[in-house]
N, C-alpha and C positions, 0 to 999 in steps of 0.2 A: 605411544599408546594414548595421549592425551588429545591430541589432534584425532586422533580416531572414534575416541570417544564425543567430544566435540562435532565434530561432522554426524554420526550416527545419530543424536540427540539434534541438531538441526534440521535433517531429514526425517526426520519420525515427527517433529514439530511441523514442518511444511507438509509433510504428508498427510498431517490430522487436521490442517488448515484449508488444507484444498479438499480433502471428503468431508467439513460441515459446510464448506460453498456447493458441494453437490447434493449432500444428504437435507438441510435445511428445506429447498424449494420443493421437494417430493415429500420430504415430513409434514408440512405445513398444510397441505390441501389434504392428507391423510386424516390429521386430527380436526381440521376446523369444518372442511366439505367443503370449504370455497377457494378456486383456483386462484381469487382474485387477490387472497389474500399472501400468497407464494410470490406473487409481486412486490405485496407493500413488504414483505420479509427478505426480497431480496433488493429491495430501493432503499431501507433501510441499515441496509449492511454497509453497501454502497457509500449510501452519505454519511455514514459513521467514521468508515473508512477515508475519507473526502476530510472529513471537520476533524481527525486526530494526523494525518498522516502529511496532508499537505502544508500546516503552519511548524509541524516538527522538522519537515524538511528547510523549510524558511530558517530557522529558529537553529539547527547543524551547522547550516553556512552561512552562517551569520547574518541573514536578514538580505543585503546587497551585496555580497559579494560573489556571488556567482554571475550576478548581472556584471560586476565592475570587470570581472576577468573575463569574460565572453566582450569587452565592449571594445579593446585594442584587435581583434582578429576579425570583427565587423566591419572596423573601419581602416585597417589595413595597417594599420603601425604596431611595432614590435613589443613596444615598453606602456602598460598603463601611465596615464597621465591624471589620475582621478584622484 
């Protein structure tokens, strides 16, 4: 029951994540009258997205290590050497 409730509660959270990337860009030129600005609102989501999400990822796997384990299957030997 607890994994179900877990799943339901992540879906309902991706659900409401993906309807304010839709509803934002049509909100925005509603209340302000300029299209141009449904751009900077969705360029800014963007690089938000970009400056929190890509050094957390760095920062999970430890900085190099993702590179170090990817660098034995580039160069064809079995066992890192690094």
């Amino acid at each position: 029951m607890r994994f179900q409730l877990l799943w339901v509660g992540g879906a309902v959270s991706e659900l409401g994540s993906e309807l304010t990337g839709l509803a934002m860009p049509l909100l925005v030129p509603a209340l302000t009258g300029s299209p141009g600005s449904a751009g900077v609102v969705s360029g800014a989501r963007t690089v938000a997205f970009l400056a929190v999400q890509m050094p957390a990822g760095v920062w999970w796997t430890g900085g190099t290590a993702a590179a170090r384990s990817s660098l034995p299957r580039a160069s064809g030997r079995s066992s890192p050497r690094c």
